[in-house]
Each structure stands twice: as C-alpha cells, then as structure tokens.
C-alpha positions, 0 to 999 in steps of 0.5 A, spaced: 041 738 112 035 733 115 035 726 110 029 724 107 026 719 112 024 714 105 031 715 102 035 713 110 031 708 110 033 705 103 040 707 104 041 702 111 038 697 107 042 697 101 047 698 106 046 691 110 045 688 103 051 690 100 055 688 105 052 681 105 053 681 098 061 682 099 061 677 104 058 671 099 062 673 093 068 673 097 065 665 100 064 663 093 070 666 091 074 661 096 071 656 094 071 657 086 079 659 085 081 654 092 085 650 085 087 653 080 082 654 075 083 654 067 080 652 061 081 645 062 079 645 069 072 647 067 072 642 062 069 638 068 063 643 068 058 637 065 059 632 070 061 636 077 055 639 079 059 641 086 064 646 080 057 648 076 054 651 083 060 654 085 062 658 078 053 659 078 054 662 084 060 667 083 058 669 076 051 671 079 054 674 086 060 678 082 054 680 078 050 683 083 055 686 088 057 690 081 050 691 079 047 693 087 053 698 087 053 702 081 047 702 080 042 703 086 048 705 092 051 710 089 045 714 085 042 714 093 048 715 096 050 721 091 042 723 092 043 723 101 049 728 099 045 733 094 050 730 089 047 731 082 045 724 079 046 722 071 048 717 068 051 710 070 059 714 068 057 720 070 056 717 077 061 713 077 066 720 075 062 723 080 064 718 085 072 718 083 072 724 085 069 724 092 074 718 093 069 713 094 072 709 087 079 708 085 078 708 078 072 710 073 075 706 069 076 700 073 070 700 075 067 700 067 072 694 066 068 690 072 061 691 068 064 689 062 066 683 065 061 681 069 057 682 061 062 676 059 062 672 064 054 672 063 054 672 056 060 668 054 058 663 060 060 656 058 060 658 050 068 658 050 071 655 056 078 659 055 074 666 054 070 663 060 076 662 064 080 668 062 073 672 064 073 667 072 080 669 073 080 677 072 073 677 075 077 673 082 082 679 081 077 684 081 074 681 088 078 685 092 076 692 089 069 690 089 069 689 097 074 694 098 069 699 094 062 696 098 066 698 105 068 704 102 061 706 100 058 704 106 062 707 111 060 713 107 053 711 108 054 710 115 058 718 116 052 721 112 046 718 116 049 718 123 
C-alpha cells in the first residue's frame, strides 16, 4: 500500500524531531542527576539558576518526548500502518500489542508524571523531588520507545 505523500513527509519529520528530543532529554538528564538529587538539594532552586534551567529544562524536555510520542508519532504511525486510530489508550493499547510499547500501563504512569512535575513544579519540593527521580528512571523507556517507533517508521516508509 503507497503512503499518502503528506502523511510521509510528517512521519520523517516526527521522526527527525523525535530522536532530537530524546538526545536533549538525555543531555539534560546527565546533567540534572550528575548528584544526587532530593528534596533538600532542590532547596538551592532560588539562588542557583545553573539548577533552575537544568530542572526547566528536564521537566519541559521529558514533557515533550511523552507528549510528540503519544500524542502525534504514534496516531501517524498507526495511520501509515492502516491501524485504527482512537483515544489516547486505545492508541497506546494498540501500540503494546504491535510490540512498539512495552507497557500501556507504563506508559500512562509517565503522563501522569510529567502532569506532576508540571503541576506540582517547586510547590512541595519532596513531591518534586520524588517526581524528578521517577521521571530520571523513566529516561531510558522514553528513548528506548522513541527508537523503537522510529525505526518502525523508517521500516514502513522505506
């Protein structure tokens, strides 16, 4: 089956936004957990700005590589491979039984996350702090899943 030529030409670029995205996550998020972070360490949000922009920037960056995945990858993706497409969790239901997640579950624990490090951002710094760390943990499904789906991508429109 031929690809539409508009929906191959947002599938490459997704693609080539995707995989800059996981690459700046995973800058920021060495840079970000070099130390050890915690509740007390992010005490020092106020008076270093260095700390400030790195947390901005993860939680913006880990935000958006969730967000360019789920929400506009995946549904193209599924449309180029005549999947149905729905709702966020029938999409991503969808795309756990094709292989290209490992989880659905997963996957709707690292949304709910990235809501609480954006809504809980610098309110409750052991929240924030626990938030942080979980999201750190999650770097690796991110860009894992970013690869996966690219490389699905590159498959169908080769």
């Amino acid at each position: 089956m031929k690809l539409d030529p508009a929906l191959h030409l947002r599938l490459k670029f997704l693609c080539r936004v995707v995989q800059r995205e996981a690459h700046y996550l995973q800058e920021t998020d060495t840079r970000l957990f070099a130390e050890d972070l915690t509740a007390e360490s992010l005490k020092r949000i106020a008076s270093d700005p260095i700390l400030a922009e790195r947390l901005d920037a993860f939680v913006s960056r880990f935000g958006r590589l969730q967000d360019t995945l789920a929400d506009k990858l995946l549904p193209a993706l599924l449309d180029a491979m005549a999947e149905h497409k729905g709702a966020a969790i029938e999409n991503l239901d969808r795309a756990e039984k094709l292989g290209w997640l490992d989880s659905a579950d997963v996957w709707f624990e690292i949304r709910k996350l990235r809501n609480q490090m954006v809504h809980e951002y610098i309110e409750d710094l052991v929240i924030l702090a626990n938030a942080l760390t979980a999201g750190h943990d999650y770097v690796p499904t991110l860009v894992e899943t970013a690869a996966r789906l690219t490389e699905r991508v590159q498959q169908r429109i080769s």
